[in-house]
C-alpha positions, 0 to 999 in steps of 0.5 A: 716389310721393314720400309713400311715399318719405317715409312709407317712410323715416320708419318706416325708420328707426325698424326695428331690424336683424332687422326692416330684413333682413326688409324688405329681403330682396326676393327668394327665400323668407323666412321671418319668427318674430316673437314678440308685439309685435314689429312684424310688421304694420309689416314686411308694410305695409312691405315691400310699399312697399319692393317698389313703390319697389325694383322695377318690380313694380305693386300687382296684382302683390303678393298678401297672405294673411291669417288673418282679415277682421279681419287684412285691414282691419288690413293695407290700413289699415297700408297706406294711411298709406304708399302712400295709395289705392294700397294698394286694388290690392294684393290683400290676401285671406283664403284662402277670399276670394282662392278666391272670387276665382279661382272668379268670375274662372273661373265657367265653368270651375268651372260654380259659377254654380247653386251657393250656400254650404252653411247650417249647418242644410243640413249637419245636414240633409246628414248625417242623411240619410246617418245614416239611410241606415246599414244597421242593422249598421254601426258607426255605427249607433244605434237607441236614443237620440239615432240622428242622436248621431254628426252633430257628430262625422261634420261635424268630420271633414268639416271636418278631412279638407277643411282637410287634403285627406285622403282617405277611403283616405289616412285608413284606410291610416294607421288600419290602419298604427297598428292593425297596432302595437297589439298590441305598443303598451306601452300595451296591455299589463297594468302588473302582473298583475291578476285579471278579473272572471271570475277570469282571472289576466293577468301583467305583459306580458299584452295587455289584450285588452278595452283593446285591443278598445275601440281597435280598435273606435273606429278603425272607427268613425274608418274608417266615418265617414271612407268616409261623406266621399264620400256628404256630398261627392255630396249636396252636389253634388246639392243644388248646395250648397258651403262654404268649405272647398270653395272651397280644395279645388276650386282646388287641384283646378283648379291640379293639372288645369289648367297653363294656370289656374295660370299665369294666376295664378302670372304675375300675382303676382310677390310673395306674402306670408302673415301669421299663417303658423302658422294655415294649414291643409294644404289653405291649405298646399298651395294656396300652394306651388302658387302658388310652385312657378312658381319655383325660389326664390319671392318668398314671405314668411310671417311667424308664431310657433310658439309662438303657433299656437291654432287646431289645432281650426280645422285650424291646424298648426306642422308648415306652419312646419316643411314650409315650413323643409324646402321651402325650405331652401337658399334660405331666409332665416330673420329671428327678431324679438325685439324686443318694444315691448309688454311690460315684461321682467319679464312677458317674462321669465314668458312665456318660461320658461313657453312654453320647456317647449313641445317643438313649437317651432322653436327655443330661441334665441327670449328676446324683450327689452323695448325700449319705454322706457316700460314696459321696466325696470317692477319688477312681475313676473307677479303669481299670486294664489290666492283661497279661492273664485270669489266671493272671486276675483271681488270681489278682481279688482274691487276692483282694477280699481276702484283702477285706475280711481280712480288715473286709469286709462283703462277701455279700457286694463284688459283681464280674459281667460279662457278661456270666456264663462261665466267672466266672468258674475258679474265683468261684473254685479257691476262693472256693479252698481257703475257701472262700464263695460264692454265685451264682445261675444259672440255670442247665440244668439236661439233661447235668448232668453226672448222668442223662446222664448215667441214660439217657444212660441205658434207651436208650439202654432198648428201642432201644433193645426192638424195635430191638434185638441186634441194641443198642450194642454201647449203651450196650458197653458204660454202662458196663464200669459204676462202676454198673457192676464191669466189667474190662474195659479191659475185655469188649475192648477183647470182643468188638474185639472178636465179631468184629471178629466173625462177620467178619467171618460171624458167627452172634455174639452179646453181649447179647449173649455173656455175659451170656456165658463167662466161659462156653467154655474152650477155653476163658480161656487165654484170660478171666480170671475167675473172668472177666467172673464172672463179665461179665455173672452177667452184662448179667444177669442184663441186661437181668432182666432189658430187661423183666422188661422194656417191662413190668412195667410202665414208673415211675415203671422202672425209680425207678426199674433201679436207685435201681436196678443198684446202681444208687441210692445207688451211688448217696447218697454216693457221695460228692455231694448227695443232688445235685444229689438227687436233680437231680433225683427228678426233673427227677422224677417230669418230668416223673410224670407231662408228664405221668399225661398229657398223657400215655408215653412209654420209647420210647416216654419219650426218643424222648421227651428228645432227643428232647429237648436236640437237640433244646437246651431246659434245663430240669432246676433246680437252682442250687445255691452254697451257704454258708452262707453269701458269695461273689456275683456272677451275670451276668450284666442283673441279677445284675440290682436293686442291689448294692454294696460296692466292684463291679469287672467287670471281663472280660471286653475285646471287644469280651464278652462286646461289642456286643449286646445279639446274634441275635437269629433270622433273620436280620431285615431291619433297618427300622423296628426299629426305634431307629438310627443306631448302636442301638446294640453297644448302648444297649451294651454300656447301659449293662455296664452302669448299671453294673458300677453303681452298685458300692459304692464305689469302681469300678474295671473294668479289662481284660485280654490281651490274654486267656489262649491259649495266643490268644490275646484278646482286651480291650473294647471299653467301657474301651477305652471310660472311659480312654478317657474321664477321667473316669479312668485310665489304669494300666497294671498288670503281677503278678509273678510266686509265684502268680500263683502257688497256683492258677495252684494246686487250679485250674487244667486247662481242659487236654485233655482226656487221655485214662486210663491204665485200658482200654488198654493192651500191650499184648491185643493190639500187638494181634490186631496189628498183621496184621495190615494195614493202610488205608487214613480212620485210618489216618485220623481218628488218626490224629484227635483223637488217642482215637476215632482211638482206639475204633473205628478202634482197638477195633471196637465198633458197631457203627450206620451210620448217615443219612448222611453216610447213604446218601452217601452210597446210591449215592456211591451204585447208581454210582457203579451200574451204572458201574456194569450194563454198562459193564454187558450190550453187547452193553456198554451202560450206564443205564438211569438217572431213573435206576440211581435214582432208584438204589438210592431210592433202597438203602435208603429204604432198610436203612431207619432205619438211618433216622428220618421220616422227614429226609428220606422224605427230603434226598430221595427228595434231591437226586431226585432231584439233581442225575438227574441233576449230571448225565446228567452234566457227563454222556458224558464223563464217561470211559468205561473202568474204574474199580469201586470200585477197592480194593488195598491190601497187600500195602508196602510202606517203609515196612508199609502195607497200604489197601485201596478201590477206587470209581473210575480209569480212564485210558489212557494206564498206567497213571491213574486219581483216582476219587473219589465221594464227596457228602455234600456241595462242600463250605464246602469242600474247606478248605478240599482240602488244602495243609498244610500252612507253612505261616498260622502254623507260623502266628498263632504261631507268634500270639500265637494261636494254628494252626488248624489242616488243616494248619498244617496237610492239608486238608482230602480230600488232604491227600487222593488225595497223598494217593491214589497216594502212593496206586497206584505207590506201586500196585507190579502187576501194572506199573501204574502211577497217573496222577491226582486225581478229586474229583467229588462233587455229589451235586451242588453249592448252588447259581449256581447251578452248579456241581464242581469237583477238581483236584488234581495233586500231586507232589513229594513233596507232596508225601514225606509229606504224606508219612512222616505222614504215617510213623509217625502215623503208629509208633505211632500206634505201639507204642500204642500211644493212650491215648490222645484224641482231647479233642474236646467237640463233640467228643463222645470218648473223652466224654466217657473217661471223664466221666470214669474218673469221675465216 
């Protein structure tokens, strides 16, 4: 007691009055504001002691709520150096720790012992079993595309009706309160009179009807998600899982039950204390009052800042400041710290002009004054400097910290924030290129890793060829180019043709076989050389040994079998990076052990897992951290709160990064959920970019760039405009010279698009393929969007599965043809019936049900149930007779060029024909498809200096198909036929009315010289084996795998 009497009184001394009352105000309520650098963690460590000394209290009978582990550390270690061990008997917990506590202490009462914590795969899981149990007409419903889309959303609603104690029924009342207002809502009514599309004049004052039907339909779809709550809870309940937001609900549950529970723990803690108060959730909220409520005026102190409240998407809200305030306000002793010991005034200053716009604050009267000596009166206020580009931006802030570290500045005092991780890429590779240190962590999800990818890779194709022989070649294809193997690539693109060809001669061929039959024939001699079949009878080989231990060896067996077998390993340690990727192995390994422990998994089942997860964007994590020694700081804005700094960079600060909230990951609330006014979003914002400014000493630099490095042009934020403003700065514009950016051009090479490399292409090889070469609409467009997927899919035609979309399409286009066949197969020209139809539908999807998830073939066969009758009887009256289907036309010339192509449909009237062709997705999705190129569009977007989209410079695929289809049947040599028009008839009906479209095209000369044009362009280059670059499109799986080659 005599080191904390002595201890206590040194730091005592050095309080200033605001925080000597907070300290010394022991008893009833209070209520601390402390703005940033202020003290706060010395006046909790300290009141505490001031507590042991004061009164008879115990350290057990002291409880300390904190925000975050990391908070808790920081508290006991603050309270060591006063109270020394001592400081392990005060309970210092984070919510959900000190819930975790109350259920152990209570295992009985709360019957938890079975339960085990919910993982983030469980709760996908969890979901898309309630999804798939949505009956085909509810609102959430979805039969084509992604049906499990609504998952994030329906889990973030979970999380946020758990973090705020909502009810299913709290949460439709207040829905149905705010849909009852809409009608007389100004921001439903028309601005001024407008004309619709059906001609329908609305006057000013008018109710926008279709507005207002759009909001209603989002706020049932709020209300269904919402009545879903209940079925998550019981499945959780089932399956004996729970999460930690379910640890704050079932105590809070248990305090309202059980009197006698509450008081165990409202006798035990006499003192109760709450740090970063404005983070608390409601259901946290209410858990402490409960807590509180043994006495009139409690010994509760919270401490916390309005205005740096930055976690609302974490279920964070101001409005428990303010309940707190109205709770407790008789007794209430509010203590508003201003003084800040971090910051130099000038800084201070910028910050609270910019935060003063926030109308969600408590109070005004907040100017925080500087009072470190040190740094107080520095003349630098907040420097706001623009840059032409990201690149210029980029060299400028290194340049910078390049001069601060050869003036003698310590690295770890440099702190560069931003708002998101992508934002520090190019900054953290140019400054490591020039030797300096840096320092970031971040977490790195090992399933997006290169080497597990590959390793993922390989596993898959074990699985998919021990279920079905010879269903994974794609798969096989692609992990033959890895350096394992020692194939040539250029030896596996003359096998991927040689079977393709085999099959299309009806002669079953496949790659397992193949392999292990290279050099066996003579006749492979010219087009293998020896040392190629050498190379790929040994892959056959191995492949073959890997296949029997897979069906073999247990699931850790083959994952250590398959690294050392194949060099995976070996590779691995030998690569600059080996601890990383030892790193990366181990972790999988550690996953693969804990899941086996929970349960027996097979390769399939760990592969589903991982899929899984991968789909649902749930990272396999491990931190990775580039440090090297003491080096330059590198953190986003939320991660840098708590600390300091002599030299902040605020990089980046443009409108699109800054000035909007953290994305709403779930659905619109009405905005009389929240309390807080309006523009809530904009302030949080505001709130974020406050606290990253005030981690600054002594010198603030805020930049931007004014266009990326597409030269799209990019704004400033409004936070800059604001500090600019109000005097809180002043706006520099920067354009830094060629010399400048030339090192930063070799250091830091810009991404290129993927270029096929030389060894996977061969001149004589490809003039074989192209020998009989024809051209159809398919290969052109599939070469106008990537020459590189046009090369392995088109040339060297690599197996590839249908989709469960193709595979949908197939079976309609099946469904349509047979309605056809069997009309003119009937004597009397009937057509079949609506049912006939279906069925043929239903015939054709489950003879390919293999392309389809159990959920997904359940959804699509409902969906073209449902929809096929209606599309029949909208156009069975007006189908032709006399229309050919599925009309094949070959041996094309156009200008010499041989063109092919296979059309659904043609309707006559003498000579003159209408191509039709039947569309099935979603007929909104199409419009942008249905375009002619934009001249106007190409050149506003050069003017602005964007890059056009494809559709406006080249037009749209289903347009370009409409004039193809045009040239196709004008060049048919043994008929005169001329197409009139071309209809594209959409098999699926409009969302919102439900009605079946159709477009029609009639196609002009022009359009015909425009598309011929193409033609002959990509026909050219095609000739000219003009392959090597790709799209560079992250989606695109060619342009992936040519990446990955060159990195292997």
């Amino acid at each position: 007691m005599n080191r904390l009497t002595t201890d206590f009184k040194a730091v005592y001394q050095r309080l200033n009055q605001a925080q000597r009352k907070a300290v010394d105000t022991l008893e009833g309520p209070v209520l601390v504001i402390a703005g940033p650098g202020t003290g706060k963690t010395e006046i909790l460590a300290a009141r505490i002691a001031n507590i042991l000394l004061s009164t008879d209290a115990t350290p057990e009978s002291i409880l300390c709520l904190t925000y975050t582990d990391a908070g808790t550390v920081a508290m006991r270690n603050r309270l060591l150096q006063f109270i020394g061990p001592n400081a392990y008997r005060v309970d210092i917990f984070t919510f959900h720790a000190f819930c975790n506590l109350v259920i152990q202490e209570n295992a009985d009462y709360f019957g938890l012992r079975s339960l085990t914590t919910i993982s983030e795969l469980e709760q996908f899981r969890f979901v898309r079993e309630i999804i798939d149990a949505f009956p085909h007409e509810h609102p959430l419903t979805r039969s084509t595309g992604d049906i499990h889309f609504e998952s994030d959303r329906l889990l973030a609603l979970y999380e946020i009706m758990k973090k705020e104690d909502w009810s299913a029924d709290w949460l439709a009342a207040r829905v149905d309160a705010y849909a009852a207002t809409l009608p007389d809502n100004p921001d439903f009514l028309y601005k001024r009179q407008t004309r619709a599309s059906d001609g329908t004049v609305y006057k000013k004052g008018d109710l926008n009807e279709r507005k207002l039907r759009e909001e209603l339909r989002k706020l049932e779809q709020l209300k269904a998600a919402a009545r879903s709550f209940d079925d998550y809870q019981q499945l959780l309940k089932e399956r004996g899982r729970y999460d930690f937001a379910d640890m704050i609900l079932w105590c809070s549950a248990a305090f309202k039950q059980n009197a006698d529970l509450l008081a165990t723990y409202q006798e035990r803690y006499l003192y109760l204390l709450v740090d970063e108060f404005q983070d608390t959730s409601g259901s946290q909220f209410e858990l402490l009052m409960q807590l509180a409520d043994y006495w009139d005026a409690p010994n509760l102190f919270v401490v916390g800042d309005d205005d740096q409240s930055i976690f609302r998407f974490q279920g964070a809200s101001v409005e428990n400041i303010r309940r707190f305030v109205e709770r407790y306000r008789p007794s209430l002793t509010t203590v508003t710290l201003t003084d800040n010991h971090r910051s130099s005034q000038l800084i201070l200053d910028g910050a609270g002009a910019l935060i003063g716009r926030n109308q969600e604050r408590l109070s005004d009267e907040k100017q925080l004054i500087a009072m470190n000596p040190e740094v107080a009166a520095l003349p630098e206020p907040p420097q706001l400097e623009g840059y032409a580009t990201l690149a210029h931006e980029t060299v400028a802030i290194a340049n910078r910290i390049g001069a601060l570290l050869d003036a003698g500045v310590l690295p770890e005092q440099i702190a560069v924030i931003y708002r998101n991780h992508s934002q520090s890429e190019e900054i953290i590779r140019y400054l490591t290129a020039r030797g300096v240190a840096v320092q970031t962590r971040r977490r790195a999800d090992i399933l997006q890793e290169p080497l597990i990818l590959k390793l993922m890779n390989v596993l898959r194709y074990l699985a998919t060829e021990l279920e079905r022989p010879h269903s994974g070649e794609r798969l096989l294809f692609e992990i033959l180019h890895e350096p394992w193997f020692g194939v040539p690539p250029l030896a596996l693109a003359r096998l991927s043709v040689e079977i393709a060809r085999q099959r299309t001669e009806k002669r079953p061929s496949y790659w397992r076989e193949q392999l292990p039959l290279r050099g066996m024939d003579k006749g492979q001699q010219a087009l293998f050389p020896a040392s190629d079949d050498l190379h790929l009878r040994q892959a056959g080989e191995t492949i073959e040994e890997l296949l029997r231990d897979a069906a073999t060896m247990t699931l850790q067996e083959l994952l250590h079998h398959v690294i050392t077998r194949l060099g995976i390993l070996a590779q691995a340690l030998s690569a600059h990076e080996r601890v990383w990727h030892l790193e990366l192995l181990n972790t999988l390994f550690d996953f693969v052990r804990e899941e086996t422990a929970k349960q027996p998994l097979s390769l399939p089942e760990l592969l589903a897992m991982l899929a899984d997860m991968q789909r649902q964007g749930i990272s396999l994590a491990v931190e990775k951290l580039s440090y090297t020694g003491a080096g330059v700081n590198f953190l986003t804005a939320h991660g840098s709160k708590g600390l300091q700094f002599d030299h902040v960079f605020m990089l980046g600060c443009t409108r699109g990064v800054w000035d909007s909230a953290s994305r709403n990951r779930t659905y619109s609330m009405p905005p009389t959920i929240w309390s807080g006014p309006a523009g809530s979003e904009e302030e949080e914002s505001r709130r974020l970019f406050y606290v990253a400014m005030t981690r600054a000493r002594k010198q603030l630099v805020i930049s931007w760039p004014e266009r990326d490095n597409k030269e799209k042009e990019l704004e400033k934020s409004r936070f800059v405009a604001e500090l600019a403003e109000s005097g809180g700065g002043s706006i520099r514009q920067h354009v830094l010279s060629d010399d400048e950016l030339l090192a930063f051009g070799n250091a830091v090479l810009q991404a290129l698009p993927a270029r096929l490399p030389a060894e996977l292409i061969d001149d004589a090889f490809v003039d074989s393929l192209l020998q009989k070469y024809s051209l159809s609409v398919t290969h052109l467009n599939s070469y106008l969007r990537c020459p590189l997927s046009f090369y392995f899919n088109t040339l060297l035609r690599v197996p590839a599965p249908m989709s469960s979309a193709l595979t949908f399409g197939s079976a309609v286009h099946h469904a349509l043809e047979q309605l056809f066949r069997k009309m003119k197969a009937d004597p009397a020209g009937r057509f079949p019936t609506a049912d006939v139809f279906v069925e043929d539908f239903r015939w054709f999807m489950r003879r390919h049900e293999e392309g389809f998830t159990p959920a997904e073939f359940r959804r699509r066969l409902e969906y073209g149930e449902t929809i096929l009758p209606g599309f029949y009887a909208a156009h069975h009256a007006g189908w032709k007779r006399d229309a050919l289907v599925e009309y094949p036309f070959r041996n094309i010339l156009m200008d010499g060029i041989p063109l092919n192509g296979k059309l659904d449909m043609l309707e006559f009237s003498g000579n003159h024909v209408t191509v039709v062709d039947y569309k099935t997705g979603n007929p909104q999705n199409a419009r942008k498809k249905l375009n002619p190129p934009d001249p106007e569009k190409v050149a506003k977007a050069l003017a602005e200096g964007r890059e056009p989209h494809d559709d406006d410079r080249l037009g749209g695929d289903y347009w370009r198909q409409a004039v193809f289809y045009r040239i196709l049947v004008e060049h048919e040599p043994r008929r005169s036929w001329v197409m009139t028009s071309a209809r594209f008839e959409f098999v699926e009906p409009e969302k919102e009315s439900g009605e079946f479209r159709s477009a029609r095209f009639e196609v002009s000369d022009d359009e015909v010289a425009q598309v011929r044009q193409q033609v002959k362009e990509v026909y050219a280059k095609i000739q000219a084996k003009q392959f090597h670059n790709g799209c560079g499109k992250p989606e695109c799986e060619w342009c992936s795998f040519v990446k990955r080659f060159e990195g292997r």
